[in-house]
C-alpha positions, 0 to 999 in steps of 0.5 A: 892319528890325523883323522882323530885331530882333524876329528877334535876340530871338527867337534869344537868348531860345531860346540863353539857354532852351537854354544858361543864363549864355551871353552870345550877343548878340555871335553874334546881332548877326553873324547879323543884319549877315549877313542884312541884307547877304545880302538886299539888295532894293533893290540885286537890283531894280536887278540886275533892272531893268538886265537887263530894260533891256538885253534890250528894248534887245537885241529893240529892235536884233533888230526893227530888223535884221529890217525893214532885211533885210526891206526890203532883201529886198523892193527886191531883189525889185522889181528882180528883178521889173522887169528880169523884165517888162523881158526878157519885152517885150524877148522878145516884141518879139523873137519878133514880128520872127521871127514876121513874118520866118518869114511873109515868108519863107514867102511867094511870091517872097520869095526874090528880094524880100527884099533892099531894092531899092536906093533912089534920089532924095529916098528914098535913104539913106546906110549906116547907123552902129551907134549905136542911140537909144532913146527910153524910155517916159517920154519925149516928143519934140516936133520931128523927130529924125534919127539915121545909126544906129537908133531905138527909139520907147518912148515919144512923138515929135510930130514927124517921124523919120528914121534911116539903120539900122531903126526901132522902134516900141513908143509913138506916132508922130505925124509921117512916118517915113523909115528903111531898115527899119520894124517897129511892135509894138503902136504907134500912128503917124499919118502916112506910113511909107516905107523902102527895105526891109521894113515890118512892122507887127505885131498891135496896131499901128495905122497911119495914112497911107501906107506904102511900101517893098519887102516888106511883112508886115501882121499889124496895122491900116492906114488908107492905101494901101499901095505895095510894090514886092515882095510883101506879106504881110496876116496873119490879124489885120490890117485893111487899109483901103486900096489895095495895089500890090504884086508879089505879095500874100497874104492869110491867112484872117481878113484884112479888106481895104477896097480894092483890090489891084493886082499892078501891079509883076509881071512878067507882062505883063496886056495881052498875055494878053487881045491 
């Protein structure tokens, strides 16, 4: 506080210089309780330091608020993106079925060979139900598995599979299947397929045992024989290592057979011609 009374000396000596016999202690005393009040250090660095307090806490609040929102942006996104991936196989897995249905149909005979034949005996099937059982890519099945309705193989079944209604397979199969309808989609199976309707094994599929059914459409690879009592269709990409027997057979260009193929089941009658 000494510059302040220095200041007050200062200020009376020049009043007394400039008003001879004035007494004007008093007014500097005032001016100098009004200088020590107006300027306050302490109490402004205090001012200060509140406000630099809250507006870190502020900016501390706002960094938080943004990476909440950026976390919650980036879970959106990886849901968004999984159930994209997720319709893009359920799309693909589409498009073969259509693909294989548009080739069988193109085929010769297909018109009266389509319908199942109606099975009899050990192979018979009781009519299908609606339910569909999904067995997920996650999941690994060790034991047989029937159902009255449907199943999609996703993932792993060590076991044999029999179902009233359609079988699908995207995974692996180690066991014998038994179903009214087989489509397999860049699957892997080892052992025998037979169904009383079509088989259709698509591009990137892998068959390893018998197959037997009404129609077939092959587009991928077999290791067996193949005993179709209607037409059967080998696409372009399909390796076939194996005897076929069938009505009618159509082997696309690019098709690679090691076996034989025996229209055994056409109406003609192969004797007569040569009696």
């Amino acid at each position: 506080m000494g510059f302040f009374k220095e200041f007050k000396e200062d200020l009376s000596e020049a009043v007394d210089e400039l008003i001879p016999g004035g007494d004007y202690s008093d007014e500097a005393d005032d001016v100098d309780l009004a200088v020590e009040q107006s300027i306050d250090v302490d109490t402004e660095l205090s001012k200060l330091d509140g406000l630099l307090e809250q507006a870190t806490k502020k900016a501390e609040e706002n960094d938080a608020r943004e990476s909440v929102a950026a976390r919650v942006t980036s879970s959106a996104d990886f849901v968004a993106e999984k159930e994209k991936a997720k319709a893009t196989v359920t799309n693909k897995k589409k498009t073969e079925e259509i693909k294989m249905e548009e080739t069988l149909k193109n085929t010769n005979d297909v018109v009266m060979d389509t319908t199942p034949a109606p099975a009899v005996g050990a192979n018979a099937m009781a009519p299908a139900s609606d339910e569909n059982a999904v067995i997920t890519s996650g999941m690994k099945i060790t034991g047989d598995l029937e159902s009255t309705g449907s199943i999609d193989v996703e993932g792993v079944i060590n076991g044999n599979v029999k179902c009233n209604g359609k079988l699908t397979v995207t995974g692996t199969i180690v066991g014998n299947s038994i179903s009214s309808e087989f489509f397999a989609d860049s699957a892997k199976v080892e052992g025998e397929v037979n169904t009383s309707g079509t088989v259709k094994i698509g591009v990137g599929s892998v068959v390893i045992g018998n197959i037997t059914a009404t129609s077939a459409v092959i587009a991928g690879a077999v290791k067996g024989d193949i005993d179709v009592q209607g037409p059967v269709v080998v696409d372009t990409s399909a390796v076939v290592m194996g005897n076929i027997k069938s009505r009618s057979v159509q082997i696309n260009n690019g098709a690679v057979i090691e076996g034989f193929c025996s229209q055994a089941y056409a109406e003609v009658d192969v004797a007569s011609v040569f009696a």
